[in-house]
NUTOR-740717 format. One line per field, with one value per residue (C-alpha): residue number from 0; x, y, z. Coordinates in Angstrom, 3 decimals, m for minus. Each point is the difference from the previous one (the first is absolute). Layout:
REM residues N
nr <- c(NUM/...)
c1 <- c(X/...)
c2 <- c(Y/...)
c3 <- c(Z/...)
REM end
This chain:
REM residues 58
nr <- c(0/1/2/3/4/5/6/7/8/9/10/11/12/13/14/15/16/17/18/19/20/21/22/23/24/25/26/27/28/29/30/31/32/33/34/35/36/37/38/39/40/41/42/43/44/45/46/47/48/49/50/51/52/53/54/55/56/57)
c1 <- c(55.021/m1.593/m0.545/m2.932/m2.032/1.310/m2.346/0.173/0.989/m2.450/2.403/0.396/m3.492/m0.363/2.551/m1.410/m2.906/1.249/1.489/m2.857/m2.147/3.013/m0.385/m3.801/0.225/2.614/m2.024/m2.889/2.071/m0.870/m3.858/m1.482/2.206/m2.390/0.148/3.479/0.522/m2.391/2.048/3.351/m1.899/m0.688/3.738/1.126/m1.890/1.725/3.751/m0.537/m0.612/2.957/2.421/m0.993/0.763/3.168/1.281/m1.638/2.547/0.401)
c2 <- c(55.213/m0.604/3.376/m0.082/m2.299/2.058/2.260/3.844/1.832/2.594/2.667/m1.574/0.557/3.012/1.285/m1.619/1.953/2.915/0.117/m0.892/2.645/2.633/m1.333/0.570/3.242/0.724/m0.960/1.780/3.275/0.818/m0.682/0.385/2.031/m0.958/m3.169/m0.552/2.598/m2.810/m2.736/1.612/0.269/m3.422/m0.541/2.086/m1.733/m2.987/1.580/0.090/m3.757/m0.681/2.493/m2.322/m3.439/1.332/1.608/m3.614/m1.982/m3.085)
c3 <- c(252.118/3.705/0.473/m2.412/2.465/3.012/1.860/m0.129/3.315/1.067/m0.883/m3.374/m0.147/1.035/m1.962/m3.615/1.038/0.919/m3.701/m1.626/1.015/m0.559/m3.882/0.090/1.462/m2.478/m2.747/0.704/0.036/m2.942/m0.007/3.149/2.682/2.759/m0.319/m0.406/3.261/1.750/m1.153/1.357/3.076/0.174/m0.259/2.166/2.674/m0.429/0.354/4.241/m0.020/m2.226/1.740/3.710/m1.824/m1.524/3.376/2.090/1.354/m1.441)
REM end
């Protein structure tokens, strides 16, 4: 129940949005290739910063 009023980590963050725009690219697949080829760039640009929090020491 307290981790509803608990703030996200910056990998949490990162990570939510990292998935997000893999579900818009996804679902603009079928309409509009470019865009969804943009969008998968977008998310790809994210995985760096998420691969240096997951390896940080803690």
């Amino acid at each position: 129940m307290f981790s509803l009023f608990r703030k996200k980590t910056e990998l949490e963050r990162l990570t939510e949005q990292y998935q997000k725009l893999l579900k818009e690219s996804f679902d603009l697949s079928t309409s509009d290739r470019r865009a969804s080829d943009l969008k998968r760039a977008e998310a790809e640009e994210l995985v760096p910063r998420i691969e240096a929090l997951k390896n940080a020491p803690k």
